[in-house]
N, C-alpha and C positions, 0 to 999 in steps of 0.2 A: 530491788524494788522498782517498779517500772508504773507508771502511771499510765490510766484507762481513761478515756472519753466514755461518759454515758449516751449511751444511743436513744432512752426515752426517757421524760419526765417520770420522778414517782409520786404518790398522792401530797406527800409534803413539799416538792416544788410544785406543783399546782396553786398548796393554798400559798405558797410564799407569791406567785407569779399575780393570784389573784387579789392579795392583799394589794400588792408594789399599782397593780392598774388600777383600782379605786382609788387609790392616791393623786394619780396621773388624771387618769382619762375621765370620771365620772362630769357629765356635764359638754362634754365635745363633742361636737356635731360630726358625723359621716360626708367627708369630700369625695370620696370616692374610694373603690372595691379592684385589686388587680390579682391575676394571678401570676405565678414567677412561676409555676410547673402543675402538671394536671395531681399534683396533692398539697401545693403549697400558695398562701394567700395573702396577701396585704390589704390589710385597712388604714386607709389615711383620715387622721381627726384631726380636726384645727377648732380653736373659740379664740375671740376675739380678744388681745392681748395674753394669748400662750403660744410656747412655741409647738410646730404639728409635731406629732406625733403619728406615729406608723404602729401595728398590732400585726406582728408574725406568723403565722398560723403555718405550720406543716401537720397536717392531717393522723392522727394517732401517735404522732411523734412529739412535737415539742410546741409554747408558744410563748410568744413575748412582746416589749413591747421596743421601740426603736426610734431613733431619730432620723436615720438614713431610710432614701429609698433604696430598692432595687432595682436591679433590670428584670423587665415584665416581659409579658409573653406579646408580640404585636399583634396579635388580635384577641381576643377576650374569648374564653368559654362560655358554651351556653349558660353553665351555672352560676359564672359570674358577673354574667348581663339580669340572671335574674337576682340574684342577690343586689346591685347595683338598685335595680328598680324597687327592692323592696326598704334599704337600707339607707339609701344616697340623702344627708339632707336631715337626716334623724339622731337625736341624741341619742349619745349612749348613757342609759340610765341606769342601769346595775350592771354588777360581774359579779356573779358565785361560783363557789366548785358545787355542784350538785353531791351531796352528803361525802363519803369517804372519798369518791371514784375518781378518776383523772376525767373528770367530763367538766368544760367551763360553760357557765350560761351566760351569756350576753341580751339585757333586755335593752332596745333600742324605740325610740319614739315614745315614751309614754305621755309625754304632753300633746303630743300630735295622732294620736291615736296607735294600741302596743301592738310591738312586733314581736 
């Protein structure tokens, strides 16, 4: 018997991953947006008397959520400068899985205008 590491989420960790962040995160502002490789991404959330939290994102693969940072890339992608500029500043106000699929929605700013 040898044991296997899964290599990608399937739709029931998604909704486990997406329940566990509505717990955590709903209501924490966007500090800022980094990338650690051209498929994988950190989001940092802090609110006033919690501690930050970070949101892991590897692209078709996996995501979560963390306390630790990482080491980032030194200088930032274009697509993370624009997500920065859209995102930076703004609650996050839901997480859903979109119906069965491994796809998570993240709705940010709805008090400040939706993203």
């Amino acid at each position: 018997n040898s044991l296997t590491m899964k290599n990608r989420f399937s739709q029931i960790d998604v909704r486990a991953v997406v329940t566990n962040m509505r717990s955590l995160l709903l209501g924490m502002r966007v500090q800022n947006v980094y990338d650690i490789n051209h498929k994988t991404y950190l989001i940092k959330l802090g609110q006033s008397g919690k501690e930050k939290r970070f949101i892991m994102i590897e692209s078709g693969v996996r995501v979560h959520t963390t306390k630790y940072m990482r080491d980032k890339a030194n200088i930032p992608s274009v697509f993370t400068l624009k997500l920065r500029k859209h995102v930076k500043g703004k609650k996050l106000n839901g997480v859903r899985q979109l119906g069965i699929d491994r796809v998570i929605d993240f709705t940010f700013g709805v008090d400040d205008g939706l993203l």
